[in-house]
C-alpha positions as a Markdown table, in Angstrom:
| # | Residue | x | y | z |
|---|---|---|---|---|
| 1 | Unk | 0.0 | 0.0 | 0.0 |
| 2 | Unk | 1.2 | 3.4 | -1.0 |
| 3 | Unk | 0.2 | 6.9 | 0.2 |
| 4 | Unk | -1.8 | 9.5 | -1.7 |
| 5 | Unk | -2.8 | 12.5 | -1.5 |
| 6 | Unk | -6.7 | 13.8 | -3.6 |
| 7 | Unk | -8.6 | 17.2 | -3.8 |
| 8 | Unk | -10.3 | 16.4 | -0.4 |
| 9 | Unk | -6.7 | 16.3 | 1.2 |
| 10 | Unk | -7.5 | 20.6 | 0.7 |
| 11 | Unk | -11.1 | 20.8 | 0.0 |
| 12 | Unk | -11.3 | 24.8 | 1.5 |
| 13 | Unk | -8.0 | 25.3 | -0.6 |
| 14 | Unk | -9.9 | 23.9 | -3.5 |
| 15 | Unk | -13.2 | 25.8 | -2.8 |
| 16 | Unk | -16.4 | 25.1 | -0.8 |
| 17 | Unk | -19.9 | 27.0 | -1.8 |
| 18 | Unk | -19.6 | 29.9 | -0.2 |
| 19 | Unk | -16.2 | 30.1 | 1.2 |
| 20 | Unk | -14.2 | 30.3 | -2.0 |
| 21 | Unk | -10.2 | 31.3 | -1.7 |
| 22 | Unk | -9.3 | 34.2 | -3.9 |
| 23 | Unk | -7.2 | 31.8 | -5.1 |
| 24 | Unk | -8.2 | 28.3 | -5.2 |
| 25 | Unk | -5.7 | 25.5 | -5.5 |
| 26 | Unk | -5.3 | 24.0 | -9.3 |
| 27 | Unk | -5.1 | 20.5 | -10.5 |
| 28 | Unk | -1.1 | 21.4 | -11.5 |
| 29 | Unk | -1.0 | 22.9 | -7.8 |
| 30 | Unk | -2.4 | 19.8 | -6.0 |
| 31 | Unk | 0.0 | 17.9 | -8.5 |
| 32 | Unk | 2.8 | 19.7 | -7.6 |
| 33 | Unk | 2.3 | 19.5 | -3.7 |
| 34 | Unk | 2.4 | 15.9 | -4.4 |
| 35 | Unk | 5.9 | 16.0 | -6.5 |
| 36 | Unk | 6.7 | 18.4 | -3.2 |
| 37 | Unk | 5.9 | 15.9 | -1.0 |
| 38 | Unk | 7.0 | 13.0 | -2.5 |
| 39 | Unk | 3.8 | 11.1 | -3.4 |
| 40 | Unk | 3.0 | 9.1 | -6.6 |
| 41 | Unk | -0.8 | 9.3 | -6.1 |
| 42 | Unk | -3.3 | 12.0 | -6.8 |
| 43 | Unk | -7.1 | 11.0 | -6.9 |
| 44 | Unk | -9.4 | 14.0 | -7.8 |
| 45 | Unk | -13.1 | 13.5 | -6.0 |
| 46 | Unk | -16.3 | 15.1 | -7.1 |
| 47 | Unk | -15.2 | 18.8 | -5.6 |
| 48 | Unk | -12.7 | 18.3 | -8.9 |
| 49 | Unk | -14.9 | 17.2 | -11.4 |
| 50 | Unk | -12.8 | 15.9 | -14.2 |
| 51 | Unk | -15.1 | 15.9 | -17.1 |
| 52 | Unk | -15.4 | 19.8 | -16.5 |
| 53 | Unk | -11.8 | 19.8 | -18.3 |
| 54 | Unk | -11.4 | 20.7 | -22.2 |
| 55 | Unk | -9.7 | 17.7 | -23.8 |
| 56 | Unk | -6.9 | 19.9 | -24.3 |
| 57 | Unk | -6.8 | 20.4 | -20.6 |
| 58 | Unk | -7.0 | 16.6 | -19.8 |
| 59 | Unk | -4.2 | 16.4 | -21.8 |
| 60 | Unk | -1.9 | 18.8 | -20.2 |
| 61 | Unk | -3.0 | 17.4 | -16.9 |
| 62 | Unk | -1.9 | 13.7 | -18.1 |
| 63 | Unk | 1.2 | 14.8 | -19.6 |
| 64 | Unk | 2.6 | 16.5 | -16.5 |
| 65 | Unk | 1.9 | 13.7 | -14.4 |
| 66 | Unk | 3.7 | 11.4 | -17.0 |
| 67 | Unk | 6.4 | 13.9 | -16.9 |
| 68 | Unk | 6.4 | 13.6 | -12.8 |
| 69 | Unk | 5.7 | 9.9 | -12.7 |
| 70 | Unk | 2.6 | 10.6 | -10.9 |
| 71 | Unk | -0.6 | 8.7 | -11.5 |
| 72 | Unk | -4.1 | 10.2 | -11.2 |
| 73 | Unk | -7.2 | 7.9 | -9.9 |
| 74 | Unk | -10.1 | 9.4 | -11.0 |
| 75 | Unk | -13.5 | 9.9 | -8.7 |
| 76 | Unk | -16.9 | 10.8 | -9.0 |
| 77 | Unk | -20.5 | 10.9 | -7.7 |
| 78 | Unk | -24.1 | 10.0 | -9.1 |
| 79 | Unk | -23.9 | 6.4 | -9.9 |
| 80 | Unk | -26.1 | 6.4 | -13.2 |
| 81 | Unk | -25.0 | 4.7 | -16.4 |
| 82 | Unk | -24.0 | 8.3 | -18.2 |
| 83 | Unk | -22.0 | 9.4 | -15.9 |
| 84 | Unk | -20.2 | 5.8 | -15.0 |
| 85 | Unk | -19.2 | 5.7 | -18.9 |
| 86 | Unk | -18.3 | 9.5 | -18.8 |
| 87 | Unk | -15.7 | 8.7 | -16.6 |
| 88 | Unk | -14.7 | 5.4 | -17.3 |
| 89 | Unk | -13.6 | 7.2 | -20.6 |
| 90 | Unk | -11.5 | 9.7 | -18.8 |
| 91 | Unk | -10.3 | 6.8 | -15.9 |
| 92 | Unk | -9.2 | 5.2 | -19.2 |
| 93 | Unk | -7.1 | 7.8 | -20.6 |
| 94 | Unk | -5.3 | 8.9 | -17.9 |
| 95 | Unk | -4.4 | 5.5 | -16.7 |
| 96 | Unk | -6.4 | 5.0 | -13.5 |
| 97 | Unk | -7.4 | 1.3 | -12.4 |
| 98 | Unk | -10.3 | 2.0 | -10.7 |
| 99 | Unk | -13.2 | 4.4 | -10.8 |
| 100 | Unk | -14.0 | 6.0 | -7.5 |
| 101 | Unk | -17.8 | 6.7 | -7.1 |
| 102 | Unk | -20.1 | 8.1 | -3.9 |
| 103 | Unk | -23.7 | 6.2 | -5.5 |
| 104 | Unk | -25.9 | 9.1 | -4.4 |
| 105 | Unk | -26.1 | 12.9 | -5.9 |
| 106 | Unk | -28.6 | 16.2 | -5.2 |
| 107 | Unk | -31.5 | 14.8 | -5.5 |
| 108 | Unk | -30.5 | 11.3 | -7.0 |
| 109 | Unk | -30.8 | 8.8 | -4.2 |
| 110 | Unk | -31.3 | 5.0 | -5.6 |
| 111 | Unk | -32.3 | 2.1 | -3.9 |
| 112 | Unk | -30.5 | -1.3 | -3.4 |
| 113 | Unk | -32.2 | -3.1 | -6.1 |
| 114 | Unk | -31.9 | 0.0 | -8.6 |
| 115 | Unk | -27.9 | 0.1 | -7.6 |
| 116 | Unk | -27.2 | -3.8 | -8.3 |
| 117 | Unk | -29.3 | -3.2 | -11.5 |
| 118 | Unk | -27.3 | -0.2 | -13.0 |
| 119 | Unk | -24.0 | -1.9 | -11.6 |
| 120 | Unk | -25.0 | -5.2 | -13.6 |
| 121 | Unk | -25.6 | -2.9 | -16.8 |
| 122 | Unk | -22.2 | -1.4 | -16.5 |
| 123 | Unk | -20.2 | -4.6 | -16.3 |
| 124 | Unk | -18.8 | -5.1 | -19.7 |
| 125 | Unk | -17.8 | -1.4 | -20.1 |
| 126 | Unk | -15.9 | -1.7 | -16.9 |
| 127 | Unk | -14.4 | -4.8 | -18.2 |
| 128 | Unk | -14.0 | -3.2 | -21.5 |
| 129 | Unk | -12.0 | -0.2 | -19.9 |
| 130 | Unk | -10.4 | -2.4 | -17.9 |
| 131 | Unk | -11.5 | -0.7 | -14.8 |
| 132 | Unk | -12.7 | -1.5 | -11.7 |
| 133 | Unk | -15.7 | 0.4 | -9.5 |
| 134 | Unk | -14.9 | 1.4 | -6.0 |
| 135 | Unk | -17.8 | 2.1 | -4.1 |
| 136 | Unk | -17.5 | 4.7 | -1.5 |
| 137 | Unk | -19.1 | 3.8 | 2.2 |
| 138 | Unk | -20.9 | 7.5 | 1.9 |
| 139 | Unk | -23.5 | 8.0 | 4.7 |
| 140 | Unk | -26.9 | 6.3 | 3.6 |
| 141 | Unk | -26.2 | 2.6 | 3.2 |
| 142 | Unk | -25.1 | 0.1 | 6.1 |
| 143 | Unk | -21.9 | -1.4 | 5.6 |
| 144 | Unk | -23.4 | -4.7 | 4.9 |
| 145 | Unk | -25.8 | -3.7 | 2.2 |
| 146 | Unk | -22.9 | -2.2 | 0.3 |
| 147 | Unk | -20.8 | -5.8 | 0.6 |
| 148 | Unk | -24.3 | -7.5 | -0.3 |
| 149 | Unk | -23.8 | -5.2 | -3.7 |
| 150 | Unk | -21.2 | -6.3 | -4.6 |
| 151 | Unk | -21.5 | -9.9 | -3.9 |
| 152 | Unk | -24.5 | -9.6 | -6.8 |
| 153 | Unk | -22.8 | -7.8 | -9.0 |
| 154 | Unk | -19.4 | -8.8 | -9.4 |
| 155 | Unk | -16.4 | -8.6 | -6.8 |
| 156 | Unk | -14.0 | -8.7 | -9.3 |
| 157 | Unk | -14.4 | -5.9 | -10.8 |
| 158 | Unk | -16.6 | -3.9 | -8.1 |
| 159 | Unk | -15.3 | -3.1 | -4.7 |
| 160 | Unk | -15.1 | -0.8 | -1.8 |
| 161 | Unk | -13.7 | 3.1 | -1.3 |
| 162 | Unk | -13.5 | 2.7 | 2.2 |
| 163 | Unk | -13.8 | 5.9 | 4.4 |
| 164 | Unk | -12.9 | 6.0 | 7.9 |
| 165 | Unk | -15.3 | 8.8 | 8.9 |
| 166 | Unk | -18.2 | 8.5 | 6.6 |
| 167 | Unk | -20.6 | 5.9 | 7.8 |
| 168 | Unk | -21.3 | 7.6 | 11.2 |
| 169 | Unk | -23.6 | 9.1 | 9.1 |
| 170 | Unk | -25.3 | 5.5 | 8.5 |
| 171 | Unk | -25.0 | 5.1 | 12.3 |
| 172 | Unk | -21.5 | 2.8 | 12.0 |
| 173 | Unk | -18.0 | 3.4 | 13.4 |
| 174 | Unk | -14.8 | 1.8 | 12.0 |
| 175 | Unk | -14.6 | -1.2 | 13.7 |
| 176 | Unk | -17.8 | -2.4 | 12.1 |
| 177 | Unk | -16.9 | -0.8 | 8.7 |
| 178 | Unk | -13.5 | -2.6 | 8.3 |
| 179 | Unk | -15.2 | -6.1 | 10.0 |
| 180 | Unk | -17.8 | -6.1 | 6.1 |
| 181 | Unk | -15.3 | -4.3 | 3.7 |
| 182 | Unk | -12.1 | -4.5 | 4.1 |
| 183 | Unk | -12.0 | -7.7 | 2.1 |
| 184 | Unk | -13.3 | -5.7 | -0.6 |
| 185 | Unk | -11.0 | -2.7 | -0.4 |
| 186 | Unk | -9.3 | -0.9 | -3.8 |
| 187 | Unk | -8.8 | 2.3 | -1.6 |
| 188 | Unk | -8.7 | 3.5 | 1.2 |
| 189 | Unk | -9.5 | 6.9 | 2.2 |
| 190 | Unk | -7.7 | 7.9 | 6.2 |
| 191 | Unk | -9.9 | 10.6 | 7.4 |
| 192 | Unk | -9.5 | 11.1 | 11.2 |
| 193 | Unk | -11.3 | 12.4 | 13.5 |
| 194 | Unk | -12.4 | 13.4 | 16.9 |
| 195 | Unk | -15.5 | 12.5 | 19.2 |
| 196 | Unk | -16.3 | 14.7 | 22.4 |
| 197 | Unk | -19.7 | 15.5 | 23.8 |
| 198 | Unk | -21.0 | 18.9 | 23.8 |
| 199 | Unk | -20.8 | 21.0 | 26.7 |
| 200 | Unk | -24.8 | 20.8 | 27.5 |
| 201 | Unk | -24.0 | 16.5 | 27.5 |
| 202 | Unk | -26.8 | 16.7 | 24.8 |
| 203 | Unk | -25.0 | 14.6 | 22.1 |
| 204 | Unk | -21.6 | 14.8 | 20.4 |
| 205 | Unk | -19.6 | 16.3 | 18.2 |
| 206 | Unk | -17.7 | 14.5 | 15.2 |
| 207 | Unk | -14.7 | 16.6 | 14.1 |
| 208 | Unk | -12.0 | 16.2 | 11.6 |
| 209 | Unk | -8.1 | 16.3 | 12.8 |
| 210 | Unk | -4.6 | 15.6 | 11.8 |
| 211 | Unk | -3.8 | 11.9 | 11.0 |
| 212 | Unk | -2.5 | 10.2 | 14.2 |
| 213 | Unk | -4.0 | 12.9 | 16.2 |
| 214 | Unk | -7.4 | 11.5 | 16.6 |
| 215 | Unk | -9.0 | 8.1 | 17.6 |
| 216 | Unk | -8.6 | 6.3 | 14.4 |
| 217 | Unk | -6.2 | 3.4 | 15.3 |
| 218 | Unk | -4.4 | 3.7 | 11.6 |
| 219 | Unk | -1.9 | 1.3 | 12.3 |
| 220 | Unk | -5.0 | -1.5 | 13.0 |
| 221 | Unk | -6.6 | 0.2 | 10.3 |
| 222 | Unk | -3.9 | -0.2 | 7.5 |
| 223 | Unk | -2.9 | -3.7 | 8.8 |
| 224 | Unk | -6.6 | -5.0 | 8.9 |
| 225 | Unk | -6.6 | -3.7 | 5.1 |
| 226 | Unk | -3.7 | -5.3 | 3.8 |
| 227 | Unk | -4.5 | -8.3 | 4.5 |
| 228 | Unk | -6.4 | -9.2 | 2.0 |
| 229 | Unk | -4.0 | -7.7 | -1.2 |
| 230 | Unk | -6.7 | -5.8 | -3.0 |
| 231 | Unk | -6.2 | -1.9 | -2.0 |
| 232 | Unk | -2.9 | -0.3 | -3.4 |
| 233 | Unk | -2.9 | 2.9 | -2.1 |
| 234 | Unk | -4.5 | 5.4 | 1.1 |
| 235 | Unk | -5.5 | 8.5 | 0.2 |
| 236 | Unk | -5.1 | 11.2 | 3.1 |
| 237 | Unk | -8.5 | 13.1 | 3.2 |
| 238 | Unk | -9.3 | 16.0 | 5.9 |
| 239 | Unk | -11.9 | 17.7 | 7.5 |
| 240 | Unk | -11.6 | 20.7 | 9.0 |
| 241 | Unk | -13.5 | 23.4 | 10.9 |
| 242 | Unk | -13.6 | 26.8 | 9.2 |
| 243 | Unk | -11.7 | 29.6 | 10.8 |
| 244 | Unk | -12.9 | 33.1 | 10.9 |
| 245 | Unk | -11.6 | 33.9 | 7.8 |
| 246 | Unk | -11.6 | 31.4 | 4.3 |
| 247 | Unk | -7.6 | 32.7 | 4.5 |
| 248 | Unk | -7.0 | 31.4 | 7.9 |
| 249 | Unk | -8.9 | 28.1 | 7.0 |
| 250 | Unk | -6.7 | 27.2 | 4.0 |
| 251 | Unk | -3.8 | 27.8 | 6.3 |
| 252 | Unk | -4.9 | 25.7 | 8.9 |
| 253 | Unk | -5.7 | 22.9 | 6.1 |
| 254 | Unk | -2.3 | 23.1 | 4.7 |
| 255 | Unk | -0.8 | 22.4 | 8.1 |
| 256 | Unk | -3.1 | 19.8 | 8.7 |
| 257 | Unk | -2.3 | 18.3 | 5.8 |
| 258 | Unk | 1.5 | 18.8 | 5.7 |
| 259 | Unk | 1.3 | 16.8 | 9.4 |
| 260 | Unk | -0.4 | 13.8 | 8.5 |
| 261 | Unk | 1.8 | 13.3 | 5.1 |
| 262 | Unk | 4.6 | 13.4 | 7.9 |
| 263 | Unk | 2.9 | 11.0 | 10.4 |
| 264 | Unk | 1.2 | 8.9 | 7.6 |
| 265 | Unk | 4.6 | 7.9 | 5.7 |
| 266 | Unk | 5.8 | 6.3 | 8.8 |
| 267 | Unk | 2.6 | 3.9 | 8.8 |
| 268 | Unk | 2.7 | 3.3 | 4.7 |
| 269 | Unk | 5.7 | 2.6 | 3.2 |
């Protein structure tokens, strides 16, 4: 397993509705604090959207990472048939093995039956492309459902995105998460975090951190993973609070994320 860096590593830097930077980080800047940082791996998620790039642009972006030695793994959201073979196209040209993909969008929330069927439709182009679908744990559905997915579809070619953080929001922690998919890993996604109860003891609140400075047990984590020889590379994401100013914020992200590239590359070689 190999460490990564993606556009939710700096999502502020990148832009948020709302709270956009006077100047928001590029695709060649996000490349280059990758070359900086000594990482091979740059996936762009859905706050990148890919197919928003001119052909021209796609290019450029392909040949600079060829240049670097970098390879970009490609990500997405809305699992419909359109926009599977949208990106499946672009996964294709610039080289990336698997298609990351959050099922639901605005609006657009399928049911089990309706995912298995679209997922059975796409088969051949994924074989076709020669790439494999990586199915991000993403709030609504239980961790089981999502392995029961894939088991009727097709494990070899569809699989897990697994996020540390993102299934508290389908009322799962990690330990659970990792027990249904980590056999069916392609990537994983370290997000940390932080649980503390609010001052009024009326519930908790879930915040991003650091790598290594929260309760995610990353060495467990990456070990449990590897066991089973499917997921290449970890891609750092991080939340974290705004400051008072989007300036501050993008600050605060960048040291974030310059401290867990530090502590991660002494868990992943």
């Amino acid at each position: 397993m190999q460490l990564g860096i993606s556009t939710y590593s700096f999502p502020w830097a990148i832009g948020i509705a709302g709270y956009e930077p006077s100047n928001p980080l590029t695709a060649r800047g996000l490349l280059e604090v990758a070359i900086q940082s000594d990482i091979h791996f740059v996936q762009f998620g859905d706050n990148y959207p890919l197919h928003h790039l001119s052909p021209q642009e796609l290019s450029d972006l392909k040949n600079y990472t060829d240049e670097w030695g970098l390879q970009i793994q490609v990500g997405t959201r809305g699992l419909s048939i359109a926009t599977i073979n949208t990106y499946l196209s672009i996964a294709n040209f610039v080289s990336s093995d698997f298609l990351r993909i959050v099922i639901d969008d605005t609006n657009y929330h399928p049911i089990e039956s309706e995912v298995i069927q679209i997922i059975k439709a796409l088969l051949p182009q994924l074989q076709f492309h020669g790439v494999k679908l990586a199915i991000e744990n993403h709030d609504r559905f239980a961790s089981k459902t999502l392995k029961r997915i894939i088991e009727e579809t097709d494990p070899q070619w569809v699989g897990i995105c697994l996020d540390t953080a993102n299934s508290f929001g389908a009322g799962e922690g990690i330990n659970e998460v990792v027990a249904y998919l980590a056999p069916y890993t392609l990537n994983l996604h370290i997000k940390d975090f932080s649980i503390n109860r609010v001052q009024n003891k009326m519930g908790f609140h879930i915040k991003g951190c650091a790598a290594g400075k929260g309760l995610l047990n990353i060495p467990w984590l990456v070990n449990e993973v590897n066991k089973y020889e499917r997921c290449n590379t970890a891609t750092l994401e991080v939340w974290s609070d705004p400051e008072p100013t989007i300036e501050a914020t993008v600050q605060k992200e960048k040291e974030w994320a310059e401290k867990s590239i530090y502590y991660l590359k002494t868990i992943i070689s």
